[in-house]
mmCIF file as Biopython writes it, N, C-alpha, C and O atoms, coordinates in Angstrom:
data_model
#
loop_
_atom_site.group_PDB
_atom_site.id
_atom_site.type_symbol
_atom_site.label_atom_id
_atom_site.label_alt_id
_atom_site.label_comp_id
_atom_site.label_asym_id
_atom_site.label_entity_id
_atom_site.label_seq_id
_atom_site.pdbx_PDB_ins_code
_atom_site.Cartn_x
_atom_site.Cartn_y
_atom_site.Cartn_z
_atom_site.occupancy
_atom_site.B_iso_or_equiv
_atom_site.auth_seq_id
_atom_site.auth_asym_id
_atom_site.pdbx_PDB_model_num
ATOM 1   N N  . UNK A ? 1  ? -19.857 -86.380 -39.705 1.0 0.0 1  A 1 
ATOM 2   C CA . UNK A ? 1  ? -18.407 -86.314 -39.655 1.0 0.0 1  A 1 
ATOM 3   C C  . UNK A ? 1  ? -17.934 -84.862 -39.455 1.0 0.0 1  A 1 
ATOM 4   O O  . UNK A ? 1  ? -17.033 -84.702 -38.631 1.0 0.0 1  A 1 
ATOM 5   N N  . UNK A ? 2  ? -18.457 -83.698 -40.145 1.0 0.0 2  A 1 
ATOM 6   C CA . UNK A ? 2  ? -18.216 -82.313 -39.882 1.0 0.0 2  A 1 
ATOM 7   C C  . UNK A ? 2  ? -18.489 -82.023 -39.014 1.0 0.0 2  A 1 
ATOM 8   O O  . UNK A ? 2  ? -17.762 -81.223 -38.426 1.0 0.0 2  A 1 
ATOM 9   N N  . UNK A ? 3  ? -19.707 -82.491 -38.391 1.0 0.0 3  A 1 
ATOM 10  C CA . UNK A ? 3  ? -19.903 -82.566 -36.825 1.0 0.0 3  A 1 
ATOM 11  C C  . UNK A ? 3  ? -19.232 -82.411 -35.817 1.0 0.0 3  A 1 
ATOM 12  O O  . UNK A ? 3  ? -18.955 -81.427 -35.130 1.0 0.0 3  A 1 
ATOM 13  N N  . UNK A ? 4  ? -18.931 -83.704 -35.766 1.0 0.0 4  A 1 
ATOM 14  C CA . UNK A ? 4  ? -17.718 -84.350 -34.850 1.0 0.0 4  A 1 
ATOM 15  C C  . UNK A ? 4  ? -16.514 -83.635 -34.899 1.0 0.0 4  A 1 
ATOM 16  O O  . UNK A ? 4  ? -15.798 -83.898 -33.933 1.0 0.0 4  A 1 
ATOM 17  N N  . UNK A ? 5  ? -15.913 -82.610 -35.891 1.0 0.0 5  A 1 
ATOM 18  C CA . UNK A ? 5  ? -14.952 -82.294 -35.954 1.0 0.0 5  A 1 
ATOM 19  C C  . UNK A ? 5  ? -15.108 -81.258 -35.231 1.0 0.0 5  A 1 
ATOM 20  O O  . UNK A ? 5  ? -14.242 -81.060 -34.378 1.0 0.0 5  A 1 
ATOM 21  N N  . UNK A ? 6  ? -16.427 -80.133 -35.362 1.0 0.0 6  A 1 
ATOM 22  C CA . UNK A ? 6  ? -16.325 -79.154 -35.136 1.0 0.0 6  A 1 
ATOM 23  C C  . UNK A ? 6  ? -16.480 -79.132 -33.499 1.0 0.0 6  A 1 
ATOM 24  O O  . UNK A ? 6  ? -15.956 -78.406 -32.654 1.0 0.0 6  A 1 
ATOM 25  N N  . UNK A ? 7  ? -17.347 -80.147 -33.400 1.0 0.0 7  A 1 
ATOM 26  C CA . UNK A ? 7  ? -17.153 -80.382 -31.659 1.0 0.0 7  A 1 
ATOM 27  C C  . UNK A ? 7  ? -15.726 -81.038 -31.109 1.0 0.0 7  A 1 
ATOM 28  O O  . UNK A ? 7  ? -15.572 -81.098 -29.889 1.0 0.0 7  A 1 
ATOM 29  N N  . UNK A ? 8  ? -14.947 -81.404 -31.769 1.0 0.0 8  A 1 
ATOM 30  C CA . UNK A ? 8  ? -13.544 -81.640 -31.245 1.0 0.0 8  A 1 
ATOM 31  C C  . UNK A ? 8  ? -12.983 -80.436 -31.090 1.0 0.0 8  A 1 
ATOM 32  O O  . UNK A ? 8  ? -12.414 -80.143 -30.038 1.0 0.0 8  A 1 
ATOM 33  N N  . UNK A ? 9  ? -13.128 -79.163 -32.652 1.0 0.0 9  A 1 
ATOM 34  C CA . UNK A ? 9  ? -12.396 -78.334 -32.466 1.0 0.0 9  A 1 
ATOM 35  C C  . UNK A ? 9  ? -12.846 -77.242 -31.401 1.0 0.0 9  A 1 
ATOM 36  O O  . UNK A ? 9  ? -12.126 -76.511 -30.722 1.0 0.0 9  A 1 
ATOM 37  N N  . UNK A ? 10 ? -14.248 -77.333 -31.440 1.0 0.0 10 A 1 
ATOM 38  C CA . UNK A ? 10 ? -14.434 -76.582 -30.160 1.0 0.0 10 A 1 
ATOM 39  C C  . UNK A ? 10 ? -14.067 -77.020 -28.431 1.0 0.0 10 A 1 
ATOM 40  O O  . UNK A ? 10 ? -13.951 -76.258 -27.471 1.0 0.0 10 A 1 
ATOM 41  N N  . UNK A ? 11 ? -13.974 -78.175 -28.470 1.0 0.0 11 A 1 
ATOM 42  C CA . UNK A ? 11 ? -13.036 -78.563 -26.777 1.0 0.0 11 A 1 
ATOM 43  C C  . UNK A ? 11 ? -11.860 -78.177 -27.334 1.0 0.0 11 A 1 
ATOM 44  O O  . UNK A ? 11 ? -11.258 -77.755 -26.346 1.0 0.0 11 A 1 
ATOM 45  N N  . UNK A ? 12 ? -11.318 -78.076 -28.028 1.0 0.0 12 A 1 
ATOM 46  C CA . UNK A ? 12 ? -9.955  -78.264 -28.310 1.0 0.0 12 A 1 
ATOM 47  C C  . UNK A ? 12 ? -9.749  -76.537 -27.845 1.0 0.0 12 A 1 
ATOM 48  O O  . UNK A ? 12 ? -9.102  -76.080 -26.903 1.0 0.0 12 A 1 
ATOM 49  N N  . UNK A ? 13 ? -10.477 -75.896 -28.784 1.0 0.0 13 A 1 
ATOM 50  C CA . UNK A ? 13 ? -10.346 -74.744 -28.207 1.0 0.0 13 A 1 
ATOM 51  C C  . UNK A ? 13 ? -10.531 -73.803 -27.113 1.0 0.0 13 A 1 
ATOM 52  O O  . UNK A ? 13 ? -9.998  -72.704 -26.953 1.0 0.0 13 A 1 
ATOM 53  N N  . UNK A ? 14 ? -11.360 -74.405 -26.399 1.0 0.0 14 A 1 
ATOM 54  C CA . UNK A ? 14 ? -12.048 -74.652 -25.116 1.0 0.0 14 A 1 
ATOM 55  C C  . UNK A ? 14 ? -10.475 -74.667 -23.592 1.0 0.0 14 A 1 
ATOM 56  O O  . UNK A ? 14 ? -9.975  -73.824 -22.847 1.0 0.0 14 A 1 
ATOM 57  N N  . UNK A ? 15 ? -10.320 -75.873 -23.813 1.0 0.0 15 A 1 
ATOM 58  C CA . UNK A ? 15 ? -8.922  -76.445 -23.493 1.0 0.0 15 A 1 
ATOM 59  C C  . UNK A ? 15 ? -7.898  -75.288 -23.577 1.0 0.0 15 A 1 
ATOM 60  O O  . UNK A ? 15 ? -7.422  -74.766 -22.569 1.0 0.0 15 A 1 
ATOM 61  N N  . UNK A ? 16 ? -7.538  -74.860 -25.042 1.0 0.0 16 A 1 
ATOM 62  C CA . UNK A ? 16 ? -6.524  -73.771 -25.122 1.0 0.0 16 A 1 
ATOM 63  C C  . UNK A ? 16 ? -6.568  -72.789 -24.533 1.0 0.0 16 A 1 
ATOM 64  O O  . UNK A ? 16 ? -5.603  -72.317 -23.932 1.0 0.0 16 A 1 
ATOM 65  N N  . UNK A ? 17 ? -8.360  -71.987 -24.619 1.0 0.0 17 A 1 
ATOM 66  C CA . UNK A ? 17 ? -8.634  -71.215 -23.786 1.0 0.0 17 A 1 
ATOM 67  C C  . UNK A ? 17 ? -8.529  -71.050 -22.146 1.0 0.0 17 A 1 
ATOM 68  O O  . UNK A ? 17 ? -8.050  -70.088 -21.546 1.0 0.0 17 A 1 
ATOM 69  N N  . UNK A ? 18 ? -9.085  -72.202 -21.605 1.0 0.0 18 A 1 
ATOM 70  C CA . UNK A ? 18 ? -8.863  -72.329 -20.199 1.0 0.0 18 A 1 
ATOM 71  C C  . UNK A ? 18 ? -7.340  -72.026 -19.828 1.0 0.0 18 A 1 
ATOM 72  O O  . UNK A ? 18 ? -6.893  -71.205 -19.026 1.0 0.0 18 A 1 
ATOM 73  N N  . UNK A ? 19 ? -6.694  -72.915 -20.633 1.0 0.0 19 A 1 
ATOM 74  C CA . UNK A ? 19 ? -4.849  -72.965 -20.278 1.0 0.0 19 A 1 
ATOM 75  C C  . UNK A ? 19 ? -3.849  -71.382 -20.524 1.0 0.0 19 A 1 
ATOM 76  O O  . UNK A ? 19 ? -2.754  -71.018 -20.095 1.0 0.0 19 A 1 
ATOM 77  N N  . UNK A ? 20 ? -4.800  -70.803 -21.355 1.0 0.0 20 A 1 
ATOM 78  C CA . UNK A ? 20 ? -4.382  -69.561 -21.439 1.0 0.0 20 A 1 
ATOM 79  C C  . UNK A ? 20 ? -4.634  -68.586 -20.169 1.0 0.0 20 A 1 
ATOM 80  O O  . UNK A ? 20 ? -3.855  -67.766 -19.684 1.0 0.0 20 A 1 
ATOM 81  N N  . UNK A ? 21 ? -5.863  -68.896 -19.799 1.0 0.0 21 A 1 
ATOM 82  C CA . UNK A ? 21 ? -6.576  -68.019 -18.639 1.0 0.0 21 A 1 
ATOM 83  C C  . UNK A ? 21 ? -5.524  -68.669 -17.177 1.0 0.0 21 A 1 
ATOM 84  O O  . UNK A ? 21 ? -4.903  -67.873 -16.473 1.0 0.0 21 A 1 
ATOM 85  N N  . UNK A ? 22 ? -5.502  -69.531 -17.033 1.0 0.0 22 A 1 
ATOM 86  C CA . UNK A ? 22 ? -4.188  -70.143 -16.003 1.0 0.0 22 A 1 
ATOM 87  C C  . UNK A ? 22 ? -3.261  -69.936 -15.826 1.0 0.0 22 A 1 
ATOM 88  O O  . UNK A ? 22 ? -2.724  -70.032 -14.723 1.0 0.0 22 A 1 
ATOM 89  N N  . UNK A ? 23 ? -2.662  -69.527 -16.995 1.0 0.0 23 A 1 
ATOM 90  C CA . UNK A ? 23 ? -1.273  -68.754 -17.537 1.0 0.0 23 A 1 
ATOM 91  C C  . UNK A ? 23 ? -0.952  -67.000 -17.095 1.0 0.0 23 A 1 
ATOM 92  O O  . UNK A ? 23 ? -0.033  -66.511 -16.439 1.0 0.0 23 A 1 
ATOM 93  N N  . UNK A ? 24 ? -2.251  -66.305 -17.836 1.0 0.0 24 A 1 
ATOM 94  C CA . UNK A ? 24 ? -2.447  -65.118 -17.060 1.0 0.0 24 A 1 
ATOM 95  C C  . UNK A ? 24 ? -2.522  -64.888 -15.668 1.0 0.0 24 A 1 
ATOM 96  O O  . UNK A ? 24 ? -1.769  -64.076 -15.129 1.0 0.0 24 A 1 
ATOM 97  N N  . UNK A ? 25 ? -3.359  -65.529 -15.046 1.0 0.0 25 A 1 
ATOM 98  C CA . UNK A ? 25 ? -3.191  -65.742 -13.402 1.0 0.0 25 A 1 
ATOM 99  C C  . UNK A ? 25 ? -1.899  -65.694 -13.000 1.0 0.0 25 A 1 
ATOM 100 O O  . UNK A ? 25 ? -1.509  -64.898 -12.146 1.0 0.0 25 A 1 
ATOM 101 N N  . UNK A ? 26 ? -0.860  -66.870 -13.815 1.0 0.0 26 A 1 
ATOM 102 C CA . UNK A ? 26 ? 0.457   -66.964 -13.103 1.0 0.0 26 A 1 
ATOM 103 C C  . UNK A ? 26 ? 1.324   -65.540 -13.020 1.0 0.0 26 A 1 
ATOM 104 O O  . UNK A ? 26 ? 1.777   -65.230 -11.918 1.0 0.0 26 A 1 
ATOM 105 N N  . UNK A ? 27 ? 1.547   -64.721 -14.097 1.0 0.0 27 A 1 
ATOM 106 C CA . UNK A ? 27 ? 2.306   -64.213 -14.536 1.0 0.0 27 A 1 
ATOM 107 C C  . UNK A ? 27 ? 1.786   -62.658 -13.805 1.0 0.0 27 A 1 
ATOM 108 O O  . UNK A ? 27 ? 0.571   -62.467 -13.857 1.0 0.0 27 A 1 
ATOM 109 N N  . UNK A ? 28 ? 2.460   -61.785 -13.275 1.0 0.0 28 A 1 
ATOM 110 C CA . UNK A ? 28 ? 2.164   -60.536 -12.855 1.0 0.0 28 A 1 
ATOM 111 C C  . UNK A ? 28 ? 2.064   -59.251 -13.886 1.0 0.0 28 A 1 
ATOM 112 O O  . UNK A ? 28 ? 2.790   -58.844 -14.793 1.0 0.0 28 A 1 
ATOM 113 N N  . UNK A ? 29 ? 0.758   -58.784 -13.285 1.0 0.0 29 A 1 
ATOM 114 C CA . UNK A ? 29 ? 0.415   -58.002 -14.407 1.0 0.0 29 A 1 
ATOM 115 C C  . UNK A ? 29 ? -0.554  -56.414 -14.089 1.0 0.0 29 A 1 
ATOM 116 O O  . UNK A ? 29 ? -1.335  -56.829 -13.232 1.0 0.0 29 A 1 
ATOM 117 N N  . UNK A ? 30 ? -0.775  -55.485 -14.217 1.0 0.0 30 A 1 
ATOM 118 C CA . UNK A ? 30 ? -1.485  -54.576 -13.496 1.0 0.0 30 A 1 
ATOM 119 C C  . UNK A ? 30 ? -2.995  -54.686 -13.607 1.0 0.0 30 A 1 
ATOM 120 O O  . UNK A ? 30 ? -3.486  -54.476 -14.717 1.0 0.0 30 A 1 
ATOM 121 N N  . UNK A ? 31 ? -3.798  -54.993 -12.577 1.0 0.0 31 A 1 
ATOM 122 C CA . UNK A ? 31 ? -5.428  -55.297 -12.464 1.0 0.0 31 A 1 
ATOM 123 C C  . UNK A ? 31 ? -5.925  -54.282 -13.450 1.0 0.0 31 A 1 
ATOM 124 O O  . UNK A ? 31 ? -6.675  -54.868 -14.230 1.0 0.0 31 A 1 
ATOM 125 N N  . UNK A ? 32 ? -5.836  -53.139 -13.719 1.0 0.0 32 A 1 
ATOM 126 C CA . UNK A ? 32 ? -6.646  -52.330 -14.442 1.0 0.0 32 A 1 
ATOM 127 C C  . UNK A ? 32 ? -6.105  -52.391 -16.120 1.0 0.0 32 A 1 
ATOM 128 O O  . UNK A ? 32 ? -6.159  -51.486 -16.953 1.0 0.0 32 A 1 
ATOM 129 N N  . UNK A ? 33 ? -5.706  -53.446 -16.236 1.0 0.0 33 A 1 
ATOM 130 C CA . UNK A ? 33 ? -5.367  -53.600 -17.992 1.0 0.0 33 A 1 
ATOM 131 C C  . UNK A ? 33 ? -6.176  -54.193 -18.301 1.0 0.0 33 A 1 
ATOM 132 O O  . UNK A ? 33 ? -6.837  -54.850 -17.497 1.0 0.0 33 A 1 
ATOM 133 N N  . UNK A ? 34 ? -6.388  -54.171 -19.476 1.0 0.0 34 A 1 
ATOM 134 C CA . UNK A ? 34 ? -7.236  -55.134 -20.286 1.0 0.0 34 A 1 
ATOM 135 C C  . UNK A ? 34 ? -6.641  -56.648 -20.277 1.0 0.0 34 A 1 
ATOM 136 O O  . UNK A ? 34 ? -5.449  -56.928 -20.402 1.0 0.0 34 A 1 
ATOM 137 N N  . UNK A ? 35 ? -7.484  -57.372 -20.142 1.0 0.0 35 A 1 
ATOM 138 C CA . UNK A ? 35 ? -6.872  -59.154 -20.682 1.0 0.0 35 A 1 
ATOM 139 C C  . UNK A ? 35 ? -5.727  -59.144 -21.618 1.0 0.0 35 A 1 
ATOM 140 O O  . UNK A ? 35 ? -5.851  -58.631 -22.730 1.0 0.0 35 A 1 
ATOM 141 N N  . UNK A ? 36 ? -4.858  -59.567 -21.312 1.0 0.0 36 A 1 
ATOM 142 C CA . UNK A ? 36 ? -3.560  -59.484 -22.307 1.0 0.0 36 A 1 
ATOM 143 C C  . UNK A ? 36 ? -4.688  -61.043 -23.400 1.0 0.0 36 A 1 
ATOM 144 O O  . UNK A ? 36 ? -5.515  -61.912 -23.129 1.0 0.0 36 A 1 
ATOM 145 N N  . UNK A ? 37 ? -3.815  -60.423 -24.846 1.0 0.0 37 A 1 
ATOM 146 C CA . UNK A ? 37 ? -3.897  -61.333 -26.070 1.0 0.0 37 A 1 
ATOM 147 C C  . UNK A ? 37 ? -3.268  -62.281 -25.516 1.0 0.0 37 A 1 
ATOM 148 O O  . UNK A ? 37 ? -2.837  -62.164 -24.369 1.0 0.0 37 A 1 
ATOM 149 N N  . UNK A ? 38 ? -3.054  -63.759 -26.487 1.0 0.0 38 A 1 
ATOM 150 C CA . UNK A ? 38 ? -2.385  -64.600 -26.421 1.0 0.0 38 A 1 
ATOM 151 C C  . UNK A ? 38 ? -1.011  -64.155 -26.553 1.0 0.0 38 A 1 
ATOM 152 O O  . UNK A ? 38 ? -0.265  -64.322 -25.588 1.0 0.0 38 A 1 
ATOM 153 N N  . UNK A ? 39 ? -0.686  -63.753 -27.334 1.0 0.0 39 A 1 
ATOM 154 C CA . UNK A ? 39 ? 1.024   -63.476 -28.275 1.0 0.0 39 A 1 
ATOM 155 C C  . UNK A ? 39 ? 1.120   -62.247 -26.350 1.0 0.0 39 A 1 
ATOM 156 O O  . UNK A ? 39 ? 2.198   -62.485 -25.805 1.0 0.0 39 A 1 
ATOM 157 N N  . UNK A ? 40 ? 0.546   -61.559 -25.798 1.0 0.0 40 A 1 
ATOM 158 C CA . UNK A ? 40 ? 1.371   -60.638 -25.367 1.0 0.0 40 A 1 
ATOM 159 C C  . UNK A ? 40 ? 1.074   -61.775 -23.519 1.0 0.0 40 A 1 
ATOM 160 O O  . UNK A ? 40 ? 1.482   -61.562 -22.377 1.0 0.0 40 A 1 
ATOM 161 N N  . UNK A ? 41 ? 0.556   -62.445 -23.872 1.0 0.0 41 A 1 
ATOM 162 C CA . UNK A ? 41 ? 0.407   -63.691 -22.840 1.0 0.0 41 A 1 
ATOM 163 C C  . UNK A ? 41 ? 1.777   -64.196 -22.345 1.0 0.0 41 A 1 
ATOM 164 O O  . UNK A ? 41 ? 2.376   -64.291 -21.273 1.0 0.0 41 A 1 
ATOM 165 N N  . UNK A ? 42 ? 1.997   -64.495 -23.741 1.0 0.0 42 A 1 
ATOM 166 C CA . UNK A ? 42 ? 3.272   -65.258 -24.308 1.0 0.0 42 A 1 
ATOM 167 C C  . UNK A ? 42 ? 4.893   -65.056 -23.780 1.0 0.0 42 A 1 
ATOM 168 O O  . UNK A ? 42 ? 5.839   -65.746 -23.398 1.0 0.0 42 A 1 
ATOM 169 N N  . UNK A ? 43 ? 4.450   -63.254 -24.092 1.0 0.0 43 A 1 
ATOM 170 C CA . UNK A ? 43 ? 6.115   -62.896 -24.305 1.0 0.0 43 A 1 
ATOM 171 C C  . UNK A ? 43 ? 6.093   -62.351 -23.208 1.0 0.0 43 A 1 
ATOM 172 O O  . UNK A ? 43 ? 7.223   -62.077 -22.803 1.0 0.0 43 A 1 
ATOM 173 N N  . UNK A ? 44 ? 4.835   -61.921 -22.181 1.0 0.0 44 A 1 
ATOM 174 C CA . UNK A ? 44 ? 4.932   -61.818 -20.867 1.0 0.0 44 A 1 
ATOM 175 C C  . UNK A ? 44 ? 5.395   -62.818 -19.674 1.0 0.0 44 A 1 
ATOM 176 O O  . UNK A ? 44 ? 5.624   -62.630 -18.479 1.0 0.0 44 A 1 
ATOM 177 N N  . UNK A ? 45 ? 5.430   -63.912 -20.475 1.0 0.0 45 A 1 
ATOM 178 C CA . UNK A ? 45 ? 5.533   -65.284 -19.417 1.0 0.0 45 A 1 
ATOM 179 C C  . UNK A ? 45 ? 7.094   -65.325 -19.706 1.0 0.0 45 A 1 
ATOM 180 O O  . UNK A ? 45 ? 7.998   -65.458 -18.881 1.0 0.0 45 A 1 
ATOM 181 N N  . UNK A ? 46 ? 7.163   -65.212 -20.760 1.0 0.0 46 A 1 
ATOM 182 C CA . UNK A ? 46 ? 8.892   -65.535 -21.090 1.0 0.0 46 A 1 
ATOM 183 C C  . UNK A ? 46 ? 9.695   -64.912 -20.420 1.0 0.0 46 A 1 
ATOM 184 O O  . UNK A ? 46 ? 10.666  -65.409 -19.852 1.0 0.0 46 A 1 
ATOM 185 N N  . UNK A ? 47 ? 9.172   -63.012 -20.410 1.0 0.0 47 A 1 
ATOM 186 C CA . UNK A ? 47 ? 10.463  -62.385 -19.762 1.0 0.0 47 A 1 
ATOM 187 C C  . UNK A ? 47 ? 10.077  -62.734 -18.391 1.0 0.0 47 A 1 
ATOM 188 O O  . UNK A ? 47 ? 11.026  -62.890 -17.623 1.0 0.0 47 A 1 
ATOM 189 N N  . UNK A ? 48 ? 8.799   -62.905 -17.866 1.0 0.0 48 A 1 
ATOM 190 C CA . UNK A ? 48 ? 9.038   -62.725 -16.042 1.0 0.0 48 A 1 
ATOM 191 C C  . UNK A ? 48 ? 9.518   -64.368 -16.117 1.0 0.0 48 A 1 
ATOM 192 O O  . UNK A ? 48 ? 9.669   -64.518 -14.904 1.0 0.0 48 A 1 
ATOM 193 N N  . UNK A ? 49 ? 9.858   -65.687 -16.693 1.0 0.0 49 A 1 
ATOM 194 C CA . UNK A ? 49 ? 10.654  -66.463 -16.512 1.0 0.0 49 A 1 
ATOM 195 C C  . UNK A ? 49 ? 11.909  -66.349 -16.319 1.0 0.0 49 A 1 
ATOM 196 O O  . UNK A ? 49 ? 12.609  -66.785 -15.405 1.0 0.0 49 A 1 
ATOM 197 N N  . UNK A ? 50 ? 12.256  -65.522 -17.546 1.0 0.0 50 A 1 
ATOM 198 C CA . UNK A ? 50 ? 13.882  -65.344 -17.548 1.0 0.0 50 A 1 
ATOM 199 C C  . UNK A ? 50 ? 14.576  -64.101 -16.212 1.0 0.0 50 A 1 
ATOM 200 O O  . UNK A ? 50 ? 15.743  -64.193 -15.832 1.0 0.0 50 A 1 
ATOM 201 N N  . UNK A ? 51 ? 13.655  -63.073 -15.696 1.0 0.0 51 A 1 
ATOM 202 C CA . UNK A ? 51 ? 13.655  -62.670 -14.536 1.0 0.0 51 A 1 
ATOM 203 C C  . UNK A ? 51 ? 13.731  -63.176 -13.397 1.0 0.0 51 A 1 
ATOM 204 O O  . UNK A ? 51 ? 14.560  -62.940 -12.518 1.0 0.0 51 A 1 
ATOM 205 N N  . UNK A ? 52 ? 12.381  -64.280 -13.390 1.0 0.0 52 A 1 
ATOM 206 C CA . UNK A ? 52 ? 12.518  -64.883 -12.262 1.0 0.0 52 A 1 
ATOM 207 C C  . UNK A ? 52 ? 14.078  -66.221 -12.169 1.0 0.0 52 A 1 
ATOM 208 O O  . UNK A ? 52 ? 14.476  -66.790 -11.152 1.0 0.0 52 A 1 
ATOM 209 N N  . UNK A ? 53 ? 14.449  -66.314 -13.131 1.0 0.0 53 A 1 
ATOM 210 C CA . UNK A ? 53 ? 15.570  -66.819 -13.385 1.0 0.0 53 A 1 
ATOM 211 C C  . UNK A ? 53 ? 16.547  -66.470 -13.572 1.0 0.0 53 A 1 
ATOM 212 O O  . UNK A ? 53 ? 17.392  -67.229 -14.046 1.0 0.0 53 A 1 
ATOM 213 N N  . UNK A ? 54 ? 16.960  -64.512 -13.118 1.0 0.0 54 A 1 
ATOM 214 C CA . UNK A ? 54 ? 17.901  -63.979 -13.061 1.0 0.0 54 A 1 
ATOM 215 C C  . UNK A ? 54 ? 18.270  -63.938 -11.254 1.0 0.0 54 A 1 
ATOM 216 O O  . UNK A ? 54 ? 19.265  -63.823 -10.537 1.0 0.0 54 A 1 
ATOM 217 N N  . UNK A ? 55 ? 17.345  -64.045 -11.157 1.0 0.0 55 A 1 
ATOM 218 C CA . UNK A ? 55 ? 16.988  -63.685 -9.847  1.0 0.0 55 A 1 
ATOM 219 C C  . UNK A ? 55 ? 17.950  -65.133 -8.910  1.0 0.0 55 A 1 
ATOM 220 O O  . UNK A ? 55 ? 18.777  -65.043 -8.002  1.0 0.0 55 A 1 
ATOM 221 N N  . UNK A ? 56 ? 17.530  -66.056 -9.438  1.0 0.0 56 A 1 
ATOM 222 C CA . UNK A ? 56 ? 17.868  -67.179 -8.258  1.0 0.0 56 A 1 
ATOM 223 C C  . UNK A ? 56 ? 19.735  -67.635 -9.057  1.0 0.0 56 A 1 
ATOM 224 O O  . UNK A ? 56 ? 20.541  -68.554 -8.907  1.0 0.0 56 A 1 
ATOM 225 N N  . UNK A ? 57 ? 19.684  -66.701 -9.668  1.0 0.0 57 A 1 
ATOM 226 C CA . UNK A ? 57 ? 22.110  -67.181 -10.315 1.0 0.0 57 A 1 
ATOM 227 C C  . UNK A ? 57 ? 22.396  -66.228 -9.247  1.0 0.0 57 A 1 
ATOM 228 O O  . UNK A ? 57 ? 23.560  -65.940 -8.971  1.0 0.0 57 A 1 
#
């Protein structure tokens, strides 16, 4: 049963991971940085949303 969990939580995390790495791709960013964290993933996607959504009013 601990098993099973820990292999759920590892796709699970697996999953999060991939979707994070997809996310970075989208969002523009300078090649010579380091991998943005999650949290700076995050608040990077938000403002170039709300940019790219200043853009088209």
């Amino acid at each position: 049963q601990r098993r099973a969990a820990n292999i759920r939580e590892r796709k699970r995390m697996s999953h999060l991971n991939e979707a994070f790495d997809g996310l970075r791709k989208k969002v523009p960013t300078f090649a010579y940085e380091k991998k943005l964290s999650r949290i700076e993933t995050l608040k990077l996607a938000v403002t170039y949303i709300k940019f790219m959504s200043d853009l088209i009013k």
